[in-house]
C-alpha positions as CSV (number, residue, x, y, z in Angstrom):
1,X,-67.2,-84.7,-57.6
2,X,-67.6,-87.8,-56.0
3,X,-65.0,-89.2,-54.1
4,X,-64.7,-93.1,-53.4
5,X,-62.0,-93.2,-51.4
6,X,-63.0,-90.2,-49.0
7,X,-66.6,-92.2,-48.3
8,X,-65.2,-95.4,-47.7
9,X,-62.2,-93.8,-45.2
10,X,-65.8,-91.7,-43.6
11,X,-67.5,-95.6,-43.4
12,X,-64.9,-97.1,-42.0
13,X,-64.1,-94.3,-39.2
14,X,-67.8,-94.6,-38.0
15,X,-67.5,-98.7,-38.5
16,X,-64.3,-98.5,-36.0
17,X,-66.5,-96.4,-33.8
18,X,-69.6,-97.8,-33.4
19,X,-70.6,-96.3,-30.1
20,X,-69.4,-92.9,-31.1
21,X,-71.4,-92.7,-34.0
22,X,-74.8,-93.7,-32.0
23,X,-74.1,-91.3,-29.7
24,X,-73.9,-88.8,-32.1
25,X,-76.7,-89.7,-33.6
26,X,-79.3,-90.4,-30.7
27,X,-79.6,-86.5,-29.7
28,X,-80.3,-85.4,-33.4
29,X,-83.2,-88.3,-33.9
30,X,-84.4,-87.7,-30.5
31,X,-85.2,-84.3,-31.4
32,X,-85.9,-85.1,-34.6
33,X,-88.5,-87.7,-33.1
34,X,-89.9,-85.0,-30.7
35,X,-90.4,-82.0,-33.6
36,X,-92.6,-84.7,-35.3
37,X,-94.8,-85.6,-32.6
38,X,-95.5,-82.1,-31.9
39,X,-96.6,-81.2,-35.5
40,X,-98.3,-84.1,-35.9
41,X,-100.2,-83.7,-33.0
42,X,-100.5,-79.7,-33.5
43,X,-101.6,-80.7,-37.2
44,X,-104.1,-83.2,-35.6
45,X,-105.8,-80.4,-33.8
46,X,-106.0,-77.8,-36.9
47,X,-107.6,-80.8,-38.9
48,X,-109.9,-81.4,-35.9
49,X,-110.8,-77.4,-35.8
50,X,-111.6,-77.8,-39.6
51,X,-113.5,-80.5,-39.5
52,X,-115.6,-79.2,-36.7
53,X,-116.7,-76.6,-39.5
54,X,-116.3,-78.5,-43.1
55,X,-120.4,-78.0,-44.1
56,X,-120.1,-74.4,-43.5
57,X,-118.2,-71.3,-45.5
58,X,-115.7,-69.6,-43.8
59,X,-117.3,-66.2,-44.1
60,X,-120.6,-67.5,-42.7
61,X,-122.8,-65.5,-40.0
62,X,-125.5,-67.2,-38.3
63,X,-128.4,-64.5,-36.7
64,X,-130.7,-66.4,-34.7
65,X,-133.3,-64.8,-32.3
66,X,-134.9,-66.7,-29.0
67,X,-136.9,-64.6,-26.1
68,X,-135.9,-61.3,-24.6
69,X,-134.5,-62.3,-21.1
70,X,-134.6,-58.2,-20.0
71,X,-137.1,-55.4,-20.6
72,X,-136.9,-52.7,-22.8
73,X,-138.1,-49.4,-23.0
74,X,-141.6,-50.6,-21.9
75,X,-141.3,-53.7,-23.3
76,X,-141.7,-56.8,-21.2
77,X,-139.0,-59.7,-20.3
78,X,-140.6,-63.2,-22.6
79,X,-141.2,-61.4,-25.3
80,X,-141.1,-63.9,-28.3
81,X,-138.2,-62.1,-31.2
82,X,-139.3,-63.1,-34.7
83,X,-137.9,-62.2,-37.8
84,X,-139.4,-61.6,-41.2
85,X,-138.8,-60.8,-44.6
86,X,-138.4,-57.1,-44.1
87,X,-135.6,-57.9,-41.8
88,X,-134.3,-60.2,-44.4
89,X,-134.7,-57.2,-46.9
90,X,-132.9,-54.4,-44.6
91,X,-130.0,-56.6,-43.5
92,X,-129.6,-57.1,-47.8
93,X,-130.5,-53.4,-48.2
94,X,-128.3,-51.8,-45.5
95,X,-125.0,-53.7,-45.7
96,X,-124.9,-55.1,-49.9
97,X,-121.4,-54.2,-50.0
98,X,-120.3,-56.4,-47.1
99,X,-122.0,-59.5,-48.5
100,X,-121.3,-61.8,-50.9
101,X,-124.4,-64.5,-49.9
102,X,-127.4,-64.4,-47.9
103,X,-130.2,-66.5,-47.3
104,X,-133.1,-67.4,-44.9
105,X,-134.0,-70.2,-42.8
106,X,-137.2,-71.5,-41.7
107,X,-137.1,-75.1,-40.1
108,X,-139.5,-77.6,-40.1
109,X,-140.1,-81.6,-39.9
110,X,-142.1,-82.9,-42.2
111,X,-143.3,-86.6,-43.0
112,X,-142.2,-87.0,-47.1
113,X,-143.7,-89.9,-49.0
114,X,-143.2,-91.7,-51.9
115,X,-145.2,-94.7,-52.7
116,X,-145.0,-97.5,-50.1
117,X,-142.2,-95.5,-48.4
118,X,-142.3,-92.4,-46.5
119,X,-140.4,-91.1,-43.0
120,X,-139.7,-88.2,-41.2
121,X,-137.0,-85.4,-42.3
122,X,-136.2,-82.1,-41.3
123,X,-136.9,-79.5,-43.6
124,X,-135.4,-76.0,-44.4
125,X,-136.6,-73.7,-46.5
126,X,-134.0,-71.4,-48.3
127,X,-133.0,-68.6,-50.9
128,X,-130.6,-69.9,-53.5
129,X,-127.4,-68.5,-52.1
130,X,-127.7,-71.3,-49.0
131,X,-126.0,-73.8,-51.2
132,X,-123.2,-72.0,-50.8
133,X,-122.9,-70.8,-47.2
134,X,-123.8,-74.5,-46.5
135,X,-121.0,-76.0,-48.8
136,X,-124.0,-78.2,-50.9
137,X,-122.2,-80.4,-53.5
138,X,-124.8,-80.9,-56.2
139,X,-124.9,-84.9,-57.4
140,X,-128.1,-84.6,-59.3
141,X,-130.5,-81.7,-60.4
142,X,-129.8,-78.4,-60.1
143,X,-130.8,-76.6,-56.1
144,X,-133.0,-73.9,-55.6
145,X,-133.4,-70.6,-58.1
146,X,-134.7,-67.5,-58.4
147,X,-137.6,-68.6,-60.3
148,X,-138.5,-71.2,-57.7
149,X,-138.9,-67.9,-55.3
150,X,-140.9,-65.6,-57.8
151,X,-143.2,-68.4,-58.5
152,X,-143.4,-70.3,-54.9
153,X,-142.6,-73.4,-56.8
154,X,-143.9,-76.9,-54.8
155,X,-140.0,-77.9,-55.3
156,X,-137.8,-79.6,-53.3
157,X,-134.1,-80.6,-52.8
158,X,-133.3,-83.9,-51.0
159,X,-130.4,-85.0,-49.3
160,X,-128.6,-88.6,-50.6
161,X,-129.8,-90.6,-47.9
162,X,-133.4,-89.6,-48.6
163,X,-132.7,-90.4,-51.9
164,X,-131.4,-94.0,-50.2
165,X,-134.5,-94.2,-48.0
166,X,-137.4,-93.7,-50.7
167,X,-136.2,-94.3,-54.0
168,X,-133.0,-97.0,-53.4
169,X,-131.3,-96.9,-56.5
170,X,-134.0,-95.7,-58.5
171,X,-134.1,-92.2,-60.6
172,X,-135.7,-89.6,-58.1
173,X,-134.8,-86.5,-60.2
174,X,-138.6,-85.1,-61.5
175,X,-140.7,-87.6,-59.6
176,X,-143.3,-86.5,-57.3
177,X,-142.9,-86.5,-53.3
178,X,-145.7,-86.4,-50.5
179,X,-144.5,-83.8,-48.3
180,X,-147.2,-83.5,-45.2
181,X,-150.0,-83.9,-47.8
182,X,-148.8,-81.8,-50.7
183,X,-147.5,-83.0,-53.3
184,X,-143.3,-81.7,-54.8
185,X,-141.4,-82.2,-57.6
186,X,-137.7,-83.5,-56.9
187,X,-135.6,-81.0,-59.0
188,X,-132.5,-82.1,-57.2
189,X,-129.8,-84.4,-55.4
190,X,-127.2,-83.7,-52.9
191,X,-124.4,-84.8,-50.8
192,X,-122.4,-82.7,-47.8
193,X,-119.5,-83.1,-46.0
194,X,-121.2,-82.9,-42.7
195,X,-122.4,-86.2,-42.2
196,X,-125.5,-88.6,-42.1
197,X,-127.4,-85.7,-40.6
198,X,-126.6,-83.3,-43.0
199,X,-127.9,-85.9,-46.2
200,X,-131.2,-86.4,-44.4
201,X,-132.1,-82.4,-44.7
202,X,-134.7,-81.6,-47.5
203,X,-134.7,-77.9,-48.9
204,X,-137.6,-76.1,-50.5
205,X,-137.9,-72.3,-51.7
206,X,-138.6,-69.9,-48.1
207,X,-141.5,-68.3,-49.8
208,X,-143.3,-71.8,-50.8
209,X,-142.7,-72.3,-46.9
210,X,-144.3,-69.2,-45.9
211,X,-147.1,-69.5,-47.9
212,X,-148.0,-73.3,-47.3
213,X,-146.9,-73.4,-43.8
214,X,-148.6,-70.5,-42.0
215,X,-149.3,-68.0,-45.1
216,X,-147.1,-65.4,-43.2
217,X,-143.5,-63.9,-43.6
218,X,-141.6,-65.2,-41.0
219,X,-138.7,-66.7,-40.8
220,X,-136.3,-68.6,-38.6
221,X,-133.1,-67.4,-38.9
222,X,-130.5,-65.5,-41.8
223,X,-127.4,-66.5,-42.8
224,X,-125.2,-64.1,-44.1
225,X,-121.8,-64.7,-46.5
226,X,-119.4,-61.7,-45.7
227,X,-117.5,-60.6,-48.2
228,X,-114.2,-62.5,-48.2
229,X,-112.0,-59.6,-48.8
230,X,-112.7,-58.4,-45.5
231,X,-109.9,-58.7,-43.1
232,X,-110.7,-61.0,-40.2
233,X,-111.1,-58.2,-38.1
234,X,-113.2,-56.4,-40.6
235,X,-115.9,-58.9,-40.7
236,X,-115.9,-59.0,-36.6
237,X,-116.2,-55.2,-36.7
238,X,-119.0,-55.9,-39.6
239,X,-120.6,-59.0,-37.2
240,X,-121.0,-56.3,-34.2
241,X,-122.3,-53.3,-36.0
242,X,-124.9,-55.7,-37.5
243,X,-125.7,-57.0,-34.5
244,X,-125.9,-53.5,-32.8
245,X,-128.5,-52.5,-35.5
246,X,-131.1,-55.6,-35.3
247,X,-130.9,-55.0,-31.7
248,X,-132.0,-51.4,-31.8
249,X,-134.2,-52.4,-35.3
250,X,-136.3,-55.3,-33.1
251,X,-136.2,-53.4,-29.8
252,X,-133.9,-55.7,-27.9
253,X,-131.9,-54.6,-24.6
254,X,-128.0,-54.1,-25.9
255,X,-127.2,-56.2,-23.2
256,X,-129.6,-58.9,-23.7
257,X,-127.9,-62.1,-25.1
258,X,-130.5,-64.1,-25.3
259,X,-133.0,-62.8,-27.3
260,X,-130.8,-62.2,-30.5
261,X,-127.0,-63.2,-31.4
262,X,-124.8,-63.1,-34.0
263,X,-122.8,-66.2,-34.3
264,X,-119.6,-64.9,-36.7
265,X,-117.6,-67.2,-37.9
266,X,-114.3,-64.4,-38.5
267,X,-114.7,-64.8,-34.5
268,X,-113.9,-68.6,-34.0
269,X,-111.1,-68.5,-37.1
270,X,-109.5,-65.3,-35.3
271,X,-109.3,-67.6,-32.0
272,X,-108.2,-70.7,-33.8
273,X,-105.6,-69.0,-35.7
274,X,-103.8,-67.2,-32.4
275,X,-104.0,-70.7,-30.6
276,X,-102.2,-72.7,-33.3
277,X,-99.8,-69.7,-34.0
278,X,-99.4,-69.9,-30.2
279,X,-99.1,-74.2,-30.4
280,X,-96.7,-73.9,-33.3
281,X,-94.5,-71.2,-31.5
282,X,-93.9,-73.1,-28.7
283,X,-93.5,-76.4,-30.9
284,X,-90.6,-74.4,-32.7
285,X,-89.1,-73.4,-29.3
286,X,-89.9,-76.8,-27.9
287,X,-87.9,-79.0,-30.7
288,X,-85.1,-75.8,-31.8
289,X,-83.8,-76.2,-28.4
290,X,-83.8,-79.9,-28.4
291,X,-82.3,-80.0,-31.8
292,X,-79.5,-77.4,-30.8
293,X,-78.8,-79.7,-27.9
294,X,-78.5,-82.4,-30.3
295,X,-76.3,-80.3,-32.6
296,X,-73.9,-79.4,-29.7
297,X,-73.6,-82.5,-28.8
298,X,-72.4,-84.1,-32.2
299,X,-70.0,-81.5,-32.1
300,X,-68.8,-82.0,-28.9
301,X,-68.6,-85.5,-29.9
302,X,-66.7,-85.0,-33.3
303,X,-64.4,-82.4,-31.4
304,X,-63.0,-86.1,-29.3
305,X,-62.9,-87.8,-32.4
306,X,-60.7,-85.6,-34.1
307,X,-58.6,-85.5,-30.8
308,X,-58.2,-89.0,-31.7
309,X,-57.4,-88.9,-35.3
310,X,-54.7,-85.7,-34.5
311,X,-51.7,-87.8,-35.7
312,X,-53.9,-89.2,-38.8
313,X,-54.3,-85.3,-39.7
314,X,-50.6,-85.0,-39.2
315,X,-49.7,-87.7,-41.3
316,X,-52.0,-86.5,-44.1
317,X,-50.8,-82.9,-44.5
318,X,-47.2,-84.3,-44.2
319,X,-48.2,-85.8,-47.1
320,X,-49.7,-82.9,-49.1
321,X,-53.1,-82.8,-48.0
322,X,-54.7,-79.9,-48.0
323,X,-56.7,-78.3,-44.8
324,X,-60.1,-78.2,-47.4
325,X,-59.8,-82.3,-48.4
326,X,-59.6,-82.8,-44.0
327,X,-62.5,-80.4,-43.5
328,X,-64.6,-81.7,-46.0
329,X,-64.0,-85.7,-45.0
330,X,-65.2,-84.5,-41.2
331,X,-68.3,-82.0,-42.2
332,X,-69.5,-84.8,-45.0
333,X,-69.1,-87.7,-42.1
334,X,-70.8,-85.3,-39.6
335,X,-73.6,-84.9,-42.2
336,X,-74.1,-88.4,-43.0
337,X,-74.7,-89.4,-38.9
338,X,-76.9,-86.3,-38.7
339,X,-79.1,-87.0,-42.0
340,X,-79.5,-90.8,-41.3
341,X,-80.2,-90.8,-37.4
342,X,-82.7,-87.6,-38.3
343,X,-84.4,-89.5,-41.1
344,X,-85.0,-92.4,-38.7
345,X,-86.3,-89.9,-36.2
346,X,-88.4,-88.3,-38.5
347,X,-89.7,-91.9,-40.1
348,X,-90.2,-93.5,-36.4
349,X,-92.1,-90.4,-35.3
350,X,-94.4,-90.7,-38.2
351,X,-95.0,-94.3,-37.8
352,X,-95.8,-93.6,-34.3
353,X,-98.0,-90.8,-35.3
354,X,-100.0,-93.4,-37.9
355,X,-99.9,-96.1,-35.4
356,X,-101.8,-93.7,-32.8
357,X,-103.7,-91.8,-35.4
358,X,-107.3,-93.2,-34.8
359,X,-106.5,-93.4,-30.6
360,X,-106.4,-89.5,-30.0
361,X,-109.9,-88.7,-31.6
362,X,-111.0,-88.5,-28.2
363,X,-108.6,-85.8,-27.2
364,X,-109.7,-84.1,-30.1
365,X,-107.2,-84.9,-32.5
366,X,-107.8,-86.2,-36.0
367,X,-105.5,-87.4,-38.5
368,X,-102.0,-86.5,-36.6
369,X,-99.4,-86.2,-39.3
370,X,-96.6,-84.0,-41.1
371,X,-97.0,-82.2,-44.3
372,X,-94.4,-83.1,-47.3
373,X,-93.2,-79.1,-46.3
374,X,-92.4,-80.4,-42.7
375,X,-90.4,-83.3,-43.8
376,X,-88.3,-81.2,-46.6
377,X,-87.9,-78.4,-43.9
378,X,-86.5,-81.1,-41.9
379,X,-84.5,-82.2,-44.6
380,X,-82.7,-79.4,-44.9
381,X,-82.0,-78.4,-40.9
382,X,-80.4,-82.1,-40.8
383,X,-78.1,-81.3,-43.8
384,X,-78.0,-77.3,-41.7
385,X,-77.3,-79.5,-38.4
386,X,-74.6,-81.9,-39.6
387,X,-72.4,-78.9,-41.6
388,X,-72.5,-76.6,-38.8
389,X,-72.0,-79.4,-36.0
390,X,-68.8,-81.0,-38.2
391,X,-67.3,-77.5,-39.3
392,X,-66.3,-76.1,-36.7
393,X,-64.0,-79.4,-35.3
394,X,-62.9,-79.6,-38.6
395,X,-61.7,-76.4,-39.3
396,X,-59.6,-76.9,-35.8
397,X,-58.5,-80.1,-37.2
398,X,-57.6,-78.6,-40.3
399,X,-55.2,-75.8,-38.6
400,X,-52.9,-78.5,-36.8
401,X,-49.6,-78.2,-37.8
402,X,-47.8,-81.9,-39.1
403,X,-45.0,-81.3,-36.2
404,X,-47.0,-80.7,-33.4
405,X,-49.7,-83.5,-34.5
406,X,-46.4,-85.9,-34.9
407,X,-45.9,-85.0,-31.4
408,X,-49.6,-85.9,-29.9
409,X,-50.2,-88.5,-27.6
């Protein structure tokens, strides 16, 4: 129940002692201050580690294949890797339960035209499942089918800026493009989260590609969507077995890095996952041990003030007080110094953290700041920090007898 008198005898103790109360204070915002900085900072770098990979799925595998840098059972160092559809095939055959997408790549620039316009773009030509392993947000259209494949349709998808660059704010949706002489239908629109870049790719089907540029089978690259139940060491132990069998199916040295890798994604998550749980375990140690300096240290503090108020407590059970009513009035004004001097930690700290937001890009961190769980986790450690600091004074305080508190100097 609230009490009126209690708060305004707790006001005007911390009123008559002004530099008592600061002091109390300063240790718990000063470490309140410090826990904030370090997530916000700690939170900058996660955001900076997922925004390093926001056009890409999670589960993403990238095999790409260069020149054979060691010979091989008779084969000769330069040799020129390159994959084709019946890799494409036995990578889908062989491993189907491990893989929820999959898709070719074969790159290309290409001049595409329309009317007075026309520039150069870079091209990719894909199976239908890389809209998904490339995170391809749909604004207009539909992307790239199966019936595109079967037929070798002369479609094409084009990213928003191409959009920008030949049509303005014109329809492009079923119009016809020039792309290196032959002519395309625009079936559909997109945006990505990568960037500029990104929205200035054009996609057609792979086997349109094949057949128009080259009239062979080959292909660039695969991209491979593992499963996402997979643990994350699963899908490395999946990533190396894989890249074990290409090397043995293409007749590449074990050894040999660069003629064919396997970039796994599961990998770089794995890494980034034990370095923040690393960055956040010594951020807890960090500000626990400056906030449990700042908790001793209000209680050392309260322990003089209720040195000070030892007749006061005297007086008051000689008057029929009872030990809870003095505990309580020294826990609740311990909690209120705590929970205002942490709250204007914790709301300096985020200023500070806005403030120098946009300056730490270059230290790779982006968009430093604490999540609504910090801040109610911090909540409740002040409210933790100000009972336990306060409680144990009090209950001393409370066990003074009237005659010997009488008797204090």
């Amino acid at each position: 129940m609230f009490d009126l008198d209690r708060w305004r005898e707790i006001f005007q103790s911390i009123n008559k002692n002004k530099l008592r109360s600061v002091l109390s204070g300063f240790t718990v915002a000063f470490a309140i201050l410090l826990f904030t900085l370090l997530f916000g900072i700690v939170s900058g770098l996660q955001n900076q580690f997922k925004s390093a990979f926001v056009d890409d799925a999670n589960n993403s595998m990238f095999v790409r294949v260069w020149k054979t840098s060691k010979p091989y059972k008779g084969l000769q160092t330069g040799r020129r890797i390159q994959l084709k559809n019946k890799d494409y095939n036995y990578v889908k055959d062989q491993y189907e339960d491990k893989i929820q997408h999959l898709t070719a790549r074969i790159y290309r620039s290409v001049n595409i035209g329309y009317k007075n316009k026309q520039n150069n773009y870079r091209l990719r030509a894909v199976h239908p499942d890389h809209q998904f392993l490339e995170k391809t947000i749909m604004d207009e259209g539909r992307y790239i089918n199966e019936l595109d494949l079967k037929n070798k349709s002369k479609v094409i998808v084009i990213g928003r800026l191409v959009k920008k660059d030949l049509f303005g704010e014109k329809p492009a949706l079923g119009k016809q493009v020039n792309v290196d002489g032959i002519s395309y239908k625009v079936i559909g629109v997109f945006s990505d989260k990568g960037g500029d870049n990104e929205e200035r790719q054009t996609y057609m089907p792979v086997t349109t590609a094949q057949k128009l540029y080259g009239n062979n089978d080959y292909i660039s690259q695969i991209n491979i969507g593992y499963d996402p139940k997979l643990s994350l060491d699963q899908a490395i132990k999946f990533g190396n077995k894989l890249e074990k069998d290409l090397r043995k199916k293409l007749g590449i040295h074990p050894d040999d890095q660069s003629a064919l890798s396997v970039r796994n994604m599961a990998e770089a998550n794995k890494g980034i996952n034990q370095f923040m749980f690393a960055l956040y375990f010594i951020v807890i140690f960090v500000g626990s041990g400056t906030l449990i300096a700042g908790i001793i240290g209000i209680s050392n503090i309260m322990i003089f003030a209720i040195k000070e108020r030892t007749k006061e407590f005297g007086i008051r059970k000689a008057l029929g007080a009872k030990p809870s009513s003095i505990i309580a009035m020294v826990v609740q004004e311990s909690v209120l110094i705590t929970t205002i001097a942490g709250y204007l930690g914790l709301s300096l700290g985020t200023y500070i953290l806005s403030f120098i937001g946009d300056g730490l890009k270059e230290y790779f961190i982006k968009d430093p700041s604490v999540s609504p769980g910090i801040v109610i986790g911090a909540t409740i450690i002040l409210i933790l920090s100000g009972l336990i600091a306060g409680y144990l004074p009090a209950k001393k305080a409370a066990q003074i007898k009237p005659i010997v508190a009488l008797r204090a100097d």
